[in-house]
C-alpha positions in Angstrom: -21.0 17.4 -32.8 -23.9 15.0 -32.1 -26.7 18.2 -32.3 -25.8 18.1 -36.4 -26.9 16.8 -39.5 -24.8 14.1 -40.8 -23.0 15.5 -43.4 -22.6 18.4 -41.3 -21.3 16.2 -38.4 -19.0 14.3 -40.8 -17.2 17.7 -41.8 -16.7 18.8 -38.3 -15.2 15.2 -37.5 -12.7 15.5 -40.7 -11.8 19.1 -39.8 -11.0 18.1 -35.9 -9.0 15.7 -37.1 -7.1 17.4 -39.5 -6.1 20.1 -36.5 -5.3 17.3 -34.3 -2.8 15.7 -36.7 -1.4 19.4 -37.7 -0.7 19.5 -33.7 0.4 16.2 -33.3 -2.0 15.0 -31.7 -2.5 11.8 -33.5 -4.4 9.3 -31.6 -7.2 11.9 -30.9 -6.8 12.3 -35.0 -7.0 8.9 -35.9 -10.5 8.6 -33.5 -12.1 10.9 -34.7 -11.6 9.9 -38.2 -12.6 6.8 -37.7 -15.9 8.7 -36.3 -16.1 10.4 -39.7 -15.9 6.9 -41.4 -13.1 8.1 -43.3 -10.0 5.5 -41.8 -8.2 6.8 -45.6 -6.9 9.7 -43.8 -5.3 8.0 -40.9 -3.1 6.6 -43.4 -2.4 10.5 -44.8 -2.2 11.1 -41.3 0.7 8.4 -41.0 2.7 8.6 -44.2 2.6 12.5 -42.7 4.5 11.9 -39.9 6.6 8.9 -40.2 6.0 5.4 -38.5 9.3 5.6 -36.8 8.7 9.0 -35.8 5.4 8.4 -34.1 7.2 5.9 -32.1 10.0 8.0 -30.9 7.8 11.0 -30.2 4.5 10.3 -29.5 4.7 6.5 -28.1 4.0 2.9 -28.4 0.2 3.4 -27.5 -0.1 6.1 -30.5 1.0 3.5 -32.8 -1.6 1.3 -31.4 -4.3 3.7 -32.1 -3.2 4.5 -35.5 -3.5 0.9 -36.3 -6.5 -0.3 -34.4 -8.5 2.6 -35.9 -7.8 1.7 -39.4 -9.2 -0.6 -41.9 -7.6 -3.8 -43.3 -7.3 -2.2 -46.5 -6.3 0.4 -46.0 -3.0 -1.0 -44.2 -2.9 -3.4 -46.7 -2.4 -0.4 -49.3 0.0 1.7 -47.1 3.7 0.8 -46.5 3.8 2.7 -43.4 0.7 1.3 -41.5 2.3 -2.2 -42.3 5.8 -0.8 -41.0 3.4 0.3 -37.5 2.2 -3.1 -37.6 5.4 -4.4 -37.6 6.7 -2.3 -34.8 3.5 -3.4 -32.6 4.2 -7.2 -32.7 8.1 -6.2 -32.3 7.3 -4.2 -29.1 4.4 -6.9 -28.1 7.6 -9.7 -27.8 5.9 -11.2 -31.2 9.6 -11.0 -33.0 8.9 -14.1 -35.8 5.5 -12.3 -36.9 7.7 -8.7 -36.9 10.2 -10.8 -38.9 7.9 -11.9 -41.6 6.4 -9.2 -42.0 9.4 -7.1 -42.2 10.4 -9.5 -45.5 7.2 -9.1 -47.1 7.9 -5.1 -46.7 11.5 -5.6 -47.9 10.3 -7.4 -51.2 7.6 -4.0 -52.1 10.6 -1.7 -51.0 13.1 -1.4 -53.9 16.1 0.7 -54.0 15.4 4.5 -54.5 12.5 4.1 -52.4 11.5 7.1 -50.2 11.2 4.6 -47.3 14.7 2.3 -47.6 16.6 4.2 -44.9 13.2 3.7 -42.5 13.1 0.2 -43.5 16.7 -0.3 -42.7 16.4 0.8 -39.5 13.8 -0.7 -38.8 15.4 -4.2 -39.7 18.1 -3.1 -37.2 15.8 -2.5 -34.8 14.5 -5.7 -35.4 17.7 -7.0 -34.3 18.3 -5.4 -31.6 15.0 -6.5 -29.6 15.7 -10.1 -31.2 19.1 -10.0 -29.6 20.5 -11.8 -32.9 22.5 -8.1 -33.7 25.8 -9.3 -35.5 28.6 -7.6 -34.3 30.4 -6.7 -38.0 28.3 -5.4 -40.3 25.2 -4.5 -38.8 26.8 -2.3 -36.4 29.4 -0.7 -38.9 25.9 0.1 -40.7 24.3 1.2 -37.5 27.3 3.7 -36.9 27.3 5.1 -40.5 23.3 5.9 -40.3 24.1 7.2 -36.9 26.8 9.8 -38.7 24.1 10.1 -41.4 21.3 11.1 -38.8 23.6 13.6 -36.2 21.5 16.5 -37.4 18.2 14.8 -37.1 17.7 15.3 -33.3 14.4 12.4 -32.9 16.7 9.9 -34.8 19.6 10.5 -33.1 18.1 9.9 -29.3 16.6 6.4 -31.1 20.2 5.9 -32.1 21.5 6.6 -29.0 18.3 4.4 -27.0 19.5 0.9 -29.9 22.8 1.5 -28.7 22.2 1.4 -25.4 20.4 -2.0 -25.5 22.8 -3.3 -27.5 25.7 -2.4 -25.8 24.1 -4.0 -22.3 23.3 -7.0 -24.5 27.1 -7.2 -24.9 28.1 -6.2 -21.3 29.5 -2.9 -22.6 27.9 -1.4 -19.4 30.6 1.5 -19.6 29.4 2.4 -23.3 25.7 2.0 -22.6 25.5 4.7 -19.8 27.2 6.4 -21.9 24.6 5.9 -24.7 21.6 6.3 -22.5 22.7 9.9 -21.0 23.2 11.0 -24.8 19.7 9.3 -25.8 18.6 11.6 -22.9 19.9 14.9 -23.6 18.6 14.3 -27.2 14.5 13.1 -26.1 14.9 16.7 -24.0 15.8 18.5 -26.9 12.3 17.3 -28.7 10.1 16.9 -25.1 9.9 13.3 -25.8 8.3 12.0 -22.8 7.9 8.6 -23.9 11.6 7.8 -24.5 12.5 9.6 -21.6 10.3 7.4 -19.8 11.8 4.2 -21.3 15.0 4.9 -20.9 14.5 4.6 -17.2 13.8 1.4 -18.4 16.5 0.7 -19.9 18.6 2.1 -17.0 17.2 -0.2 -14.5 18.1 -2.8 -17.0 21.7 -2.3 -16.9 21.7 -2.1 -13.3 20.0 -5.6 -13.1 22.6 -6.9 -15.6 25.6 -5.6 -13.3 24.2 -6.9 -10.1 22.8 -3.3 -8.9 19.6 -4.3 -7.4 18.8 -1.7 -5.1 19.4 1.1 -7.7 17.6 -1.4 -10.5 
């Protein structure tokens, strides 16, 4: 790319990352568009593909990239890049900065908005990792997007992950195996790797909460 003009070289960056994003391959796409000096596209590139998506598939670290390669602006103007933003400090441990800026989300989403359902579970999510879940509503809710989601195979293996978590938060050991071999049999069915990975995790966490160090 370097031998080029620049407006040659700018082209050739745009149109790699255009085919990386087509294949999935977002962090490389987000790179090189920041290369191009065009950081817009990154948010085409997320509004594309779905902030919760990108976790659930591609990983934590692609979230990471998405964000960290784009401008201020340009996640001020973009509902999903805030939502990744949200779901770094949420992952980082930073759950009262996740918090607050889950709320000023919630007050641009109104009802009949294409992201609600996203931003919904998301604030679940939020709970979850906060361990402040409440046992009523929240998880009637939880269950009924669960129903909602059965034919949505990347959603359902994040379903089954929350429920996991949440079930070992509540000492429902029983349930969350349960829950984690499901959230497994759905991350095969769309090769994700990451939530394979962390589900491991999560296993070795409910054997640590039952007293099963040597298989922890």
């Amino acid at each position: 790319v370097e031998v080029f003009d620049q407006q040659t070289r700018v082209e050739l960056l745009v149109s790699m990352a255009d085919q990386c994003s087509a294949k999935g391959r977002l962090a490389e796409a987000a790179t090189l568009a920041r290369m191009a000096g065009d950081s817009r596209r990154i948010r085409d590139y997320a509004h594309a593909h779905g902030a919760l998506r990108i976790w659930i598939i591609h990983g934590f670290s692609v979230l990471k990239e998405l964000l960290e390669n784009s401008n201020p602006q340009d996640i001020a103007s973009s509902i999903v890049l805030q939502m990744i933003e949200c779901i770094v400090h949420m992952k980082a441990g930073r759950i009262n900065i996740a918090k607050d800026l889950f709320e000023s989300l919630a007050e641009k989403v109104g009802p009949g908005h294409r992201l609600i359902k996203d931003l919904e579970i998301l604030r679940l999510t939020l709970l979850v990792y906060g361990c402040s879940f409440d046992r009523t509503g929240d998880l009637e809710l939880m269950k009924s997007l669960m129903t909602e989601q059965a034919d949505g195979v990347t959603m359902r293996s994040f379903f089954a992950t929350l429920s996991a978590v949440l079930n070992c938060q509540y000492a429902r050991f029983d349930a969350a195996v349960a829950n984690l071999n499901d959230a497994r049999a759905q991350a095969r069915k769309v090769s994700s790797q990451y939530n394979l990975m962390f589900l491991l995790m999560h296993e070795a966490s409910i054997n640590l909460a039952q007293g099963k160090l040597k298989h922890a």
